[in-house]
C-alpha positions in Angstrom: 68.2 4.2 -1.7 68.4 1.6 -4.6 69.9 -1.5 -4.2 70.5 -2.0 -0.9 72.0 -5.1 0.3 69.2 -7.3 1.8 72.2 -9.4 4.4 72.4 -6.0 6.4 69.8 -5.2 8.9 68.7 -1.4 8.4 69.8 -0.1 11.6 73.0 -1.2 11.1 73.1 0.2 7.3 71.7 3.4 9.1 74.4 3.8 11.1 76.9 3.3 8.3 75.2 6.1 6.3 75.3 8.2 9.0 79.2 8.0 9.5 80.3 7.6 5.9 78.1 10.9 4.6 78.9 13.4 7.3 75.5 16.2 7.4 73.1 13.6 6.7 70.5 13.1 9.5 67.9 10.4 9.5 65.4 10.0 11.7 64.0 6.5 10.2 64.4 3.8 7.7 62.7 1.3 6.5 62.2 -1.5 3.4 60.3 -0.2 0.8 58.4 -3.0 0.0 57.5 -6.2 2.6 57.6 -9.1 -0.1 59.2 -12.4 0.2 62.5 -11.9 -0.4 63.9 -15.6 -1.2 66.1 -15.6 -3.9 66.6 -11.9 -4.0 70.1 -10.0 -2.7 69.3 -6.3 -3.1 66.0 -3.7 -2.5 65.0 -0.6 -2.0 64.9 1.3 1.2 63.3 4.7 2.4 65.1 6.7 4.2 63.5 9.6 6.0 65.7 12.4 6.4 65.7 15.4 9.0 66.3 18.1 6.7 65.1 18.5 3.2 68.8 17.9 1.2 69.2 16.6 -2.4 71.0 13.8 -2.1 71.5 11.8 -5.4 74.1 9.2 -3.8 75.2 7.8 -0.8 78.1 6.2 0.2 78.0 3.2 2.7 81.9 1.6 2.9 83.2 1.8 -0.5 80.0 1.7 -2.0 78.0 4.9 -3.8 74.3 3.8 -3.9 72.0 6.0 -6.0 68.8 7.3 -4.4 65.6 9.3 -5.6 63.9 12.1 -3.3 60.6 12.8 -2.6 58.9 15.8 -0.6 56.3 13.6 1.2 53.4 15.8 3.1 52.7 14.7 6.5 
């Protein structure tokens, strides 16, 4: 997910996901990158997903955020 607001914690964002995009399960998320953050308002985040959907946006509140997949191998 692009752009995510940094003022939100990402459990709660998590949860907002979850209720504002009904069939999309995530079992984790997480910052993409730990850098200092001072000065900054938005990053990325990974979201790992239970199922394998293509999701191109997601809505949290009135907001569509756009996001980019990837297949990782575990």
């Amino acid at each position: 997910m692009h752009a995510a607001p940094l003022k939100y914690k990402p459990g709660t964002m998590r949860r907002w996901i979850e209720e504002d995009n009904k069939g999309v399960k995530i079992l984790g998320i997480r910052w993409l990158l730990r850098e200092d953050r001072r000065g900054q308002v938005a990053s990325s985040l990974v979201i790992y997903m239970r199922d394998l959907v293509e999701v191109t946006k997601l809505r949290m509140g009135r907001k569509l955020f756009r996001t980019t997949s990837y297949d990782w191998d575990r």
